[in-house]
RODO-2510 file (C-alpha; in nm, 4 decimals, decimal comma):
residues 189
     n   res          X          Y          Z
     1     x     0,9102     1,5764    -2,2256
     2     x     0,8095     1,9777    -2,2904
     3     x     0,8416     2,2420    -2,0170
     4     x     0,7021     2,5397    -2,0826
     5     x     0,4547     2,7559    -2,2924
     6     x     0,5880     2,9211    -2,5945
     7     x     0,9297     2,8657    -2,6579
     8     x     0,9444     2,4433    -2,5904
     9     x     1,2241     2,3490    -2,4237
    10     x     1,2800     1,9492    -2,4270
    11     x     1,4222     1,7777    -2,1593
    12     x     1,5185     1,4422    -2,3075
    13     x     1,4077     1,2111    -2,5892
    14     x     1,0773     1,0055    -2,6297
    15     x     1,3146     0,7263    -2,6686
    16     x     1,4956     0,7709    -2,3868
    17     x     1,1772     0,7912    -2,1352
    18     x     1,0231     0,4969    -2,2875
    19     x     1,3582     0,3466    -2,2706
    20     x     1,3636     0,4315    -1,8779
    21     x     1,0174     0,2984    -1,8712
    22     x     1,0461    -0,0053    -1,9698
    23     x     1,3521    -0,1140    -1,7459
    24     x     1,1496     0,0253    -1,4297
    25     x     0,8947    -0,2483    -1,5199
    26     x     1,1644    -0,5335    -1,5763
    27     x     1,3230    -0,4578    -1,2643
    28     x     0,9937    -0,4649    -1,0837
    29     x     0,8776    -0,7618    -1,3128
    30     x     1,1865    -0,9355    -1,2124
    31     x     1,1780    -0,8259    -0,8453
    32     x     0,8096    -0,9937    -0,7697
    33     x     0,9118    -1,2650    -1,0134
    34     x     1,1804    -1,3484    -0,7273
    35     x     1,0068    -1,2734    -0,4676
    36     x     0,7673    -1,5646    -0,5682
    37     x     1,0295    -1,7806    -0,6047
    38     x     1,1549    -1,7460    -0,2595
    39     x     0,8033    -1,7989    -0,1556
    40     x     0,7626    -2,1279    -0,3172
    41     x     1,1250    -2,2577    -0,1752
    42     x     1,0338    -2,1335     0,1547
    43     x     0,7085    -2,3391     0,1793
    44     x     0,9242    -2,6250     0,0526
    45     x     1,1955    -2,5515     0,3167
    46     x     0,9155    -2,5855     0,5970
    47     x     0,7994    -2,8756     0,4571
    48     x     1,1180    -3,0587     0,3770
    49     x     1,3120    -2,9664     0,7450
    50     x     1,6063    -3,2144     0,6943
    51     x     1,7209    -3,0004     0,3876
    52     x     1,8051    -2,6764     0,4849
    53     x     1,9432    -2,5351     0,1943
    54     x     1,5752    -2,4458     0,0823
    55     x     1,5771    -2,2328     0,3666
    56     x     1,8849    -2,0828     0,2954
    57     x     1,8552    -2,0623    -0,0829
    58     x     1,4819    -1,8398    -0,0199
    59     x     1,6815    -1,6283     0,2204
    60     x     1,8985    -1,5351    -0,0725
    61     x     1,5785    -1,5115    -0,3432
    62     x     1,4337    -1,3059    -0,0640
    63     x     1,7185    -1,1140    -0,0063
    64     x     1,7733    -1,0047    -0,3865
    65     x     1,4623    -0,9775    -0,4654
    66     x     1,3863    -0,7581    -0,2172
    67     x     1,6636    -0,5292    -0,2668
    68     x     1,5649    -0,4932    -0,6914
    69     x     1,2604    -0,4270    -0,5613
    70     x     1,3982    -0,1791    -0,2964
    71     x     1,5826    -0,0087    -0,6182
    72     x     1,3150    -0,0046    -0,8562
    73     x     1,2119     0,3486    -0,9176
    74     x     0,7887     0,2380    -0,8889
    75     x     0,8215     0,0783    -0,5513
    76     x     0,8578     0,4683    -0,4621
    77     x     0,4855     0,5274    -0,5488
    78     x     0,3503     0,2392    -0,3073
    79     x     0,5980     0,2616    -0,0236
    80     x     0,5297     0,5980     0,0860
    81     x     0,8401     0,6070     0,3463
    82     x     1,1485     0,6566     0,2010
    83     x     1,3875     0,6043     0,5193
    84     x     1,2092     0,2420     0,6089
    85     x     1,2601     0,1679     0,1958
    86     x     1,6534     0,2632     0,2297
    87     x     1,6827     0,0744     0,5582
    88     x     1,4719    -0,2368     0,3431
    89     x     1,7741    -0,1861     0,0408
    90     x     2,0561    -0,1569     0,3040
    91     x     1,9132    -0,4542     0,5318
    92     x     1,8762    -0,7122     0,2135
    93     x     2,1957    -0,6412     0,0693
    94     x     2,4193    -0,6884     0,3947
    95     x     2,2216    -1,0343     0,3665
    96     x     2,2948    -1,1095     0,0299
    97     x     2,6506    -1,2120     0,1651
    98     x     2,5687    -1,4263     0,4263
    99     x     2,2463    -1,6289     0,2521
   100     x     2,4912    -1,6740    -0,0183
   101     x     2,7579    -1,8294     0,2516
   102     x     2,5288    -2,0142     0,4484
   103     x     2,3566    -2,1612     0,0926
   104     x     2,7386    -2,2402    -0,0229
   105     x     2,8186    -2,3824     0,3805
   106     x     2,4750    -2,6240     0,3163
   107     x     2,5667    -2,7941    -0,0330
   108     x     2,9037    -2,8340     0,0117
   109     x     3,0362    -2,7725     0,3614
   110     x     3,2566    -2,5040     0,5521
   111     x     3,5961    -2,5135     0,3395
   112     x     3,9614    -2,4687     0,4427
   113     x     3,9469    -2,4175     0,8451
   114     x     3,5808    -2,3462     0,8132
   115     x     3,6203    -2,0065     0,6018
   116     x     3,2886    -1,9783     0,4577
   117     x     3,1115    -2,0469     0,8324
   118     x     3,3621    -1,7567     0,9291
   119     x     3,2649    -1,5516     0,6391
   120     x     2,9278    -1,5244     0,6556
   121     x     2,9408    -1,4885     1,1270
   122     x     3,1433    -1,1796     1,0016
   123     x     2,8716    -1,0493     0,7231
   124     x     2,6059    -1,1585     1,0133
   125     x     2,7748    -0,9425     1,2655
   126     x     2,8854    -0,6320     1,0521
   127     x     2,5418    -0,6440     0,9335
   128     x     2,3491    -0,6395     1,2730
   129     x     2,6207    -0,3747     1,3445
   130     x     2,5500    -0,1429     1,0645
   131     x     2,1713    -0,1282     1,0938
   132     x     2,2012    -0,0798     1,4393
   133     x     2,4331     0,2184     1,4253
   134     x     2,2315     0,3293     1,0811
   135     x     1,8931     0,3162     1,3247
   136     x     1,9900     0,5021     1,5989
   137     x     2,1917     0,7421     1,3184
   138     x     2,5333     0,7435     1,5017
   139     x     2,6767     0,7202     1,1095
   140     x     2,4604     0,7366     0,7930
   141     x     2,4217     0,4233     0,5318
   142     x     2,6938     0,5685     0,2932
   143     x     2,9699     0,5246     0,5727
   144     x     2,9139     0,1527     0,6266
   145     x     2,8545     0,0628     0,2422
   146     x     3,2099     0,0752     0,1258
   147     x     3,3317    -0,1681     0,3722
   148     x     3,0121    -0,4133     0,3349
   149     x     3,0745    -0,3960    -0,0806
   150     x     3,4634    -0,5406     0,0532
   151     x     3,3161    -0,8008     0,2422
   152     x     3,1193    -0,8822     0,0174
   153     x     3,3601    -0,9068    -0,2757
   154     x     3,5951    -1,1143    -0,0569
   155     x     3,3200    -1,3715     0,0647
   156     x     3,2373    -1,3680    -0,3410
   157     x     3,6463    -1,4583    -0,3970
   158     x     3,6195    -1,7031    -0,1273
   159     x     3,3087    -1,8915    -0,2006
   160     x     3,4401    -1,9099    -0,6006
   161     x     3,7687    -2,0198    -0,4911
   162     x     3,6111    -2,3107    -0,2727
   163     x     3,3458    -2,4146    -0,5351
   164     x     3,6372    -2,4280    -0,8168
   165     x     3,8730    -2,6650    -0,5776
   166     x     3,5278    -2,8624    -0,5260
   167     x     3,4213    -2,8857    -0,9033
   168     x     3,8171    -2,9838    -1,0261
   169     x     3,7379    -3,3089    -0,7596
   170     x     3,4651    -3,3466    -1,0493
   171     x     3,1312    -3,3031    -0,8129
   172     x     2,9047    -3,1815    -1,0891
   173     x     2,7058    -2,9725    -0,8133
   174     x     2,9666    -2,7790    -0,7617
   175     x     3,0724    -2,7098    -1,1388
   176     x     2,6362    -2,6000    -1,1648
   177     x     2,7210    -2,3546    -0,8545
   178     x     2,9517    -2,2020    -0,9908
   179     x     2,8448    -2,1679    -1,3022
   180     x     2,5008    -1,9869    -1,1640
   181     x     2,7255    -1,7892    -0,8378
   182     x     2,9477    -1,6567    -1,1523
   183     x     2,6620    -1,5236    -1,3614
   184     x     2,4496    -1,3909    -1,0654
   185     x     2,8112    -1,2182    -0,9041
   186     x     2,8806    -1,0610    -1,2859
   187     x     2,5384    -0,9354    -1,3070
   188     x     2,5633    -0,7653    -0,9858
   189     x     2,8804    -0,5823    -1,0598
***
């Protein structure tokens, strides 16, 4: 890119913008990509109501997908309102945690003294907590994020922990879970 008239000064490299370009569109390729997804196991999950680990498992597509999308740098030129967007970003990641418990609490069941169903009440409540106090702006997004990225971490070391002392019984499920939870979680980081 050239600013001004005479003397060009450049402000980056042609590579580097198409660079930038193209991982804008994967991220908002990938973000409607999931987004379908969680459609499609939704209308399963309403049509299949004894299993609900459809329901839980489009909460999670849902929730991800929804926060790429929330981070891609073109959802900025059709959501015009930038606070709803960041409260859209916040709101799907504080849920990431607790689809991801509930989804893990579904397959597999609650774990040692019912951990995971404790894990993911306390991501439920620190959520509905933080949004409330981030919409009526008694503290701002960037005060509650540090301590939602711990919970998050430690429902991540929890729900590994659980699915590795579930796959070494040999359930094959579980070894598949955490083979996807460990890609997805590294991915993330």
């Amino acid at each position: 890119v050239y600013r001004g008239l005479f003397e060009r000064v450049a402000i980056g490299t042609q590579t580097a913008l198409i660079k930038r370009l193209l991982t804008q569109i994967i991220e908002a390729v990938l973000a409607v990509f999931l987004i379908l997804i969680s459609f499609i196991v939704t209308i399963i999950a309403f049509k299949r109501q004894e299993k609900k680990a459809y329901l839980y498992f489009g909460l999670l597509a849902t929730s991800i997908s929804l926060y790429t999308l929330s981070r891609s740098d073109t959802i900025v030129f059709v959501f015009k309102n930038l606070w709803e967007l960041n409260y859209l970003e916040t709101t799907s990641l504080y849920l990431i945690p607790v689809s991801t418990c509930l989804l893990f609490e579904e397959l597999f069941g609650s774990g040692y003294k019912f951990v995971i169903r404790r894990l993911w009440q306390v991501n439920l409540f620190y959520t509905f907590i933080s949004l409330l106090l981030i919409a009526t702006n008694v503290i701002s997004r960037n005060d509650t994020i540090h301590f939602a990225q711990f919970l998050f971490l430690l429902s991540a070391a929890n729900i590994l922990l659980a699915a590795v002392k579930i796959s070494l019984q040999g359930d094959s499920d579980a070894k598949l879970f955490m083979s996807g939870f460990i890609i997805i979680t590294l991915c993330s980081v």
